[in-house]
C-alpha positions in Angstrom: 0.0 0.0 0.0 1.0 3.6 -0.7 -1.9 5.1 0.3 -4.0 5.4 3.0 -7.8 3.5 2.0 -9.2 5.8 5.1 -7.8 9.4 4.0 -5.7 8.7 1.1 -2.4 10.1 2.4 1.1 8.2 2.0 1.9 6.0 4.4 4.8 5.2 5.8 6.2 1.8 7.1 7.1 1.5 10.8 6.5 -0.6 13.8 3.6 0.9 15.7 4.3 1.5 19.2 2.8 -1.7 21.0 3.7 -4.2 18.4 6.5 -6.0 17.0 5.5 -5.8 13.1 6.0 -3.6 10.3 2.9 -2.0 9.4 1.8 0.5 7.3 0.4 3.1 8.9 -0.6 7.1 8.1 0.4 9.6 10.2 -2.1 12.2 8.9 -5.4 10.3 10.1 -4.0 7.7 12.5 -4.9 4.5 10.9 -2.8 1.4 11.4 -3.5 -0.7 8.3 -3.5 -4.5 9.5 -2.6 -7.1 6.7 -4.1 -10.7 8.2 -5.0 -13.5 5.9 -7.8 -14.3 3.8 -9.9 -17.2 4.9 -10.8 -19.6 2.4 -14.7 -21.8 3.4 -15.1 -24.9 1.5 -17.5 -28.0 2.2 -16.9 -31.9 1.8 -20.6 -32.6 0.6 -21.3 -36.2 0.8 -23.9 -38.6 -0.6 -24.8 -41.9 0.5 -25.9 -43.8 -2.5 -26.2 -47.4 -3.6 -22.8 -47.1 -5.0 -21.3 -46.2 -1.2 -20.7 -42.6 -0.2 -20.1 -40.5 -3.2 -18.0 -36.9 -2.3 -19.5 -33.9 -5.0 -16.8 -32.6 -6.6 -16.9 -29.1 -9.1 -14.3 -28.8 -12.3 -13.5 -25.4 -12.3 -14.2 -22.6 -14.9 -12.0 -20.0 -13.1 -8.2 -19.4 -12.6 -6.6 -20.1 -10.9 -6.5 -24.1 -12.1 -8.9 -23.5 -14.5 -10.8 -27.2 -15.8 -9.2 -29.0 -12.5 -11.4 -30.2 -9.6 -12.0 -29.0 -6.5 -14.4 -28.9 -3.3 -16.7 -26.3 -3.2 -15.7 -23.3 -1.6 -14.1 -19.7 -1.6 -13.2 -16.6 0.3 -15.6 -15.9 3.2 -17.4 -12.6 2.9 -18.1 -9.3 5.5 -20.9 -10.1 7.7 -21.3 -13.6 6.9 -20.3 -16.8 9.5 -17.9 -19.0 8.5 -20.9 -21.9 8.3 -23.2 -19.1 6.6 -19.9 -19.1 3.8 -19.5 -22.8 3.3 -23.3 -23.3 2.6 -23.5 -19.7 0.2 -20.1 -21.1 -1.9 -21.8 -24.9 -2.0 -25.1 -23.5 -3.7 -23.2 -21.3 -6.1 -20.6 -23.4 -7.0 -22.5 -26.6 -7.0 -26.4 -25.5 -6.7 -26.0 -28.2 -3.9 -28.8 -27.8 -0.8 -25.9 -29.4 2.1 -26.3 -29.7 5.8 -23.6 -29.1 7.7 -21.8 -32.1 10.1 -18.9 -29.8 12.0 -16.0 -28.1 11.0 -13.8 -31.3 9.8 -10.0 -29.5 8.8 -8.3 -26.1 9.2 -5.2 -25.7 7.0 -2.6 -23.0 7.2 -1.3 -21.9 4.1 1.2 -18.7 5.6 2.9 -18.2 2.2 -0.7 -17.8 0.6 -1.8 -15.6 3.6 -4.7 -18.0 3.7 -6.3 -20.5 6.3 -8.5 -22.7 4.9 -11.7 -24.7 6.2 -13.4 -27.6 5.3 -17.3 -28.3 6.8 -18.5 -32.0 5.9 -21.8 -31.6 4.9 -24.2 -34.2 4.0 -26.3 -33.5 0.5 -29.9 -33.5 1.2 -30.5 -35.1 -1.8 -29.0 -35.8 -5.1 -29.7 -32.5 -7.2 -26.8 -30.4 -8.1 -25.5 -28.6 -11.4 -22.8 -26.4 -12.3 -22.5 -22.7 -11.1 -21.0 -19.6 -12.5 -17.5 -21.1 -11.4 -17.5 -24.7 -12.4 -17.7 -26.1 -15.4 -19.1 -29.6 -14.6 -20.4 -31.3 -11.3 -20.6 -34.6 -10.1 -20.2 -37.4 -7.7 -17.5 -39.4 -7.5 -16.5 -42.9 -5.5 -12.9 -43.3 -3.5 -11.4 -45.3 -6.3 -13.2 -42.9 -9.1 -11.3 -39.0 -7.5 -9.2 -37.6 -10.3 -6.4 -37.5 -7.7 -3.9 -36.1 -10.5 -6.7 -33.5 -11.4 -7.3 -32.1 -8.2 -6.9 -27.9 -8.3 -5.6 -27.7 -4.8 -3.0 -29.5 -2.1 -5.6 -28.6 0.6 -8.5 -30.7 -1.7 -6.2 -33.4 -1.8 -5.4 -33.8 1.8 -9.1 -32.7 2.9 -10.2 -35.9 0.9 -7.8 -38.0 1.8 -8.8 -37.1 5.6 -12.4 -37.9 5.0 -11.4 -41.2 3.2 -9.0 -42.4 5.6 -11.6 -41.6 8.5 -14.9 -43.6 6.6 -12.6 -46.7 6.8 -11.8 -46.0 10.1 -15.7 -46.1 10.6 -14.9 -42.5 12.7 -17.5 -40.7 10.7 -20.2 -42.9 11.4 -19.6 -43.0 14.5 -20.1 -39.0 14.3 -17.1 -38.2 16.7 -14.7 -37.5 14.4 -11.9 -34.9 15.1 -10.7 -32.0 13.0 -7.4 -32.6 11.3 -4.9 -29.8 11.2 -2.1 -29.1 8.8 0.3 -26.5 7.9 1.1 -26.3 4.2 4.3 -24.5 1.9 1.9 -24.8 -1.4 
């Protein structure tokens, strides 16, 4: 920033008194301006059908990794929960109607400035279609992921969680923990 968003005078870089980081900060209106990371909503819908349980998946029509797959989700808006967010980007990504289980992963992604979430939601039922974002929607099995077609290292371990936890039986039993994970990319 070089600018102040409040006043629109420079700013200057400095630690302000009280703190230990550099921040930018204007000396003509007062205003600290405080960088802290985006966070990043996304849901693990589920569907039990006669074929097991089937995870929703949504190939992308966006960059970044444009045509690869991903959970639905995005950057949590002002004034919204972080439940109220994973439900909004499920129906515009996925026109999925999900319910939500608990919060089931938080990964740190520092380099990104980003901390994700992942809510495992169960599908109400089995109507869904593409949104603005996504090119194609559908369910998939374990053994049918696109594993080398996933958009995102946090989709990847988020799904690998959930599968490693339904053959643990964990899920059913509806106790299930949330996994953690700091990630470089």
């Amino acid at each position: 920033m070089h600018f102040c968003s409040n006043c629109g005078k420079p700013l200057t870089q400095e630690i302000p008194p009280l703190d230990n980081r550099l921040r930018d900060v204007c000396h003509a209106c007062g205003t600290i301006h405080y960088e802290n990371p985006k966070i990043v909503v996304c849901t693990l819908p589920c569907l039990k059908t006669p074929r097991g349980t089937e995870v929703l998946l949504c190939r992308r029509a966006i960059e970044p990794r444009d045509n690869y797959w991903t959970l639905p989700g995005g950057f949590m808006e002002v004034n919204e929960t972080t439940e109220q967010a994973a439900i909004r980007e499920t129906l515009e990504e996925a026109s999925a109607d999900v319910s939500l289980r608990g919060l089931f992963a938080l990964m740190n992604l520092a380099v990104f400035q980003q901390v994700h979430l992942f809510y495992l939601a169960d599908m109400k039922e089995a109507r869904f279609a593409p949104g603005e974002e996504s090119r194609e929607v559908r369910l998939f099995t374990e053994a049918e992921i696109p594993w080398d077609r996933l958009a995102f290292s946090t989709i990847t371990h988020a799904l690998r969680f959930f599968f490693e936890d339904q053959k643990k039986g964990i899920l059913e039993r509806g106790g299930f923990g949330i996994h953690t994970i700091d990630l470089s990319r």
